[in-house]
N, C-alpha and C positions, 0 to 999 in steps of 0.2 A: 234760261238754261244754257245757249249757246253762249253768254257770256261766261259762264262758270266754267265751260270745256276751254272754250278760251283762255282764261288766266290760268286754267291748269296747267294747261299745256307753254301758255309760257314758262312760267312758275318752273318749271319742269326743264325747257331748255336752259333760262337763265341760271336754276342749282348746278347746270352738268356743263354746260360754258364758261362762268364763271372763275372755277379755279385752271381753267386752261389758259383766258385770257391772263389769270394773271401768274403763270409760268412763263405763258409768253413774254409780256410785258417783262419782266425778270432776264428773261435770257436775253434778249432785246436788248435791255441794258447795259450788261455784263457785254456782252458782244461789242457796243459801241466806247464803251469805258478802255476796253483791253487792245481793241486795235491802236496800231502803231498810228502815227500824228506824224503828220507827212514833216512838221517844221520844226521837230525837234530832231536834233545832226549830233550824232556821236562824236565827243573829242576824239583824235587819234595823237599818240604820239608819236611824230616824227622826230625827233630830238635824238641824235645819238651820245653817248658817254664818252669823255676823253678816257686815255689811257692810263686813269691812275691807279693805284695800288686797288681801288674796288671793282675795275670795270672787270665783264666774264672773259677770261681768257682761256682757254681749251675746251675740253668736250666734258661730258658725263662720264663718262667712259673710262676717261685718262685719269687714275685715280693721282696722279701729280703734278696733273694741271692746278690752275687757281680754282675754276669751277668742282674738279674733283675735290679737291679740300674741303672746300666749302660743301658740299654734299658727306663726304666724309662726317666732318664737325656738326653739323646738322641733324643729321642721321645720330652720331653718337649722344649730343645732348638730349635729343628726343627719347632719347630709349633709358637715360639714365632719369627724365622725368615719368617713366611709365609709358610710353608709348612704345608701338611695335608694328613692323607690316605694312598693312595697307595704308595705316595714319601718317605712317610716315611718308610714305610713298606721296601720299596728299599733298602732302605739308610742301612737302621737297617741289612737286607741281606745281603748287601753285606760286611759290616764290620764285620757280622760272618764271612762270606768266607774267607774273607783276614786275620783275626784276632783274630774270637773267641771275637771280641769286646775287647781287651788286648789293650788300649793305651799305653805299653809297648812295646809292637809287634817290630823286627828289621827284614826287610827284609835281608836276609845275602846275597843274589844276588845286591842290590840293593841302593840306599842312604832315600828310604824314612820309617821313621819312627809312627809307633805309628796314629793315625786319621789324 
């Protein structure tokens, strides 16, 4: 008889520990899968652009700077494809980030060019 309370009572822990162990085990994973790895080193580029006809010259601002045209022109093809607002505003971002708006731009890591 104290065998049978026995295994009940396991029986009973092992059903209710079970699916925690294996959350745990899961998160556990996830956790060691998604931290950063000490030896992989983000390229940076230091590389600046000479002065030709694509490199950013003036501000955002300056709607007759090179940079303002280029946001100008940007802005209006967008809008004449359907876009408007915030997508643009996106678009126009992230091609400073990438580029500084330079459809000259050469990723040197990479094969894509310019917009």
């Amino acid at each position: 008889m104290k065998n049978q309370v026995k295994q009940a009572v396991v029986m009973k822990i092992v059903l209710y520990c079970a699916p925690l162990f294996v959350i745990l085990i899961s998160v556990l994973l996830i956790i060691a899968l998604t931290m950063n790895n000490p030896s992989i080193v983000c390229q940076t580029d230091t590389t600046t652009t000479s002065s030709d006809s694509g490199s950013s010259n003036g501000s955002l601002a300056d709607k007759n700077s090179d940079v303002g045209k280029r946001v100008s022109y940007i802005a209006n093809r967008f809008k004449q494809a359907g876009y408007f607002g915030d997508n643009i505003s996106a678009i126009i971002a992230i091609g400073w980030r990438e580029s500084n708006l330079n459809p000259k731009a050469v990723n040197p890591a990479g094969s894509f060019k310019g917009i």
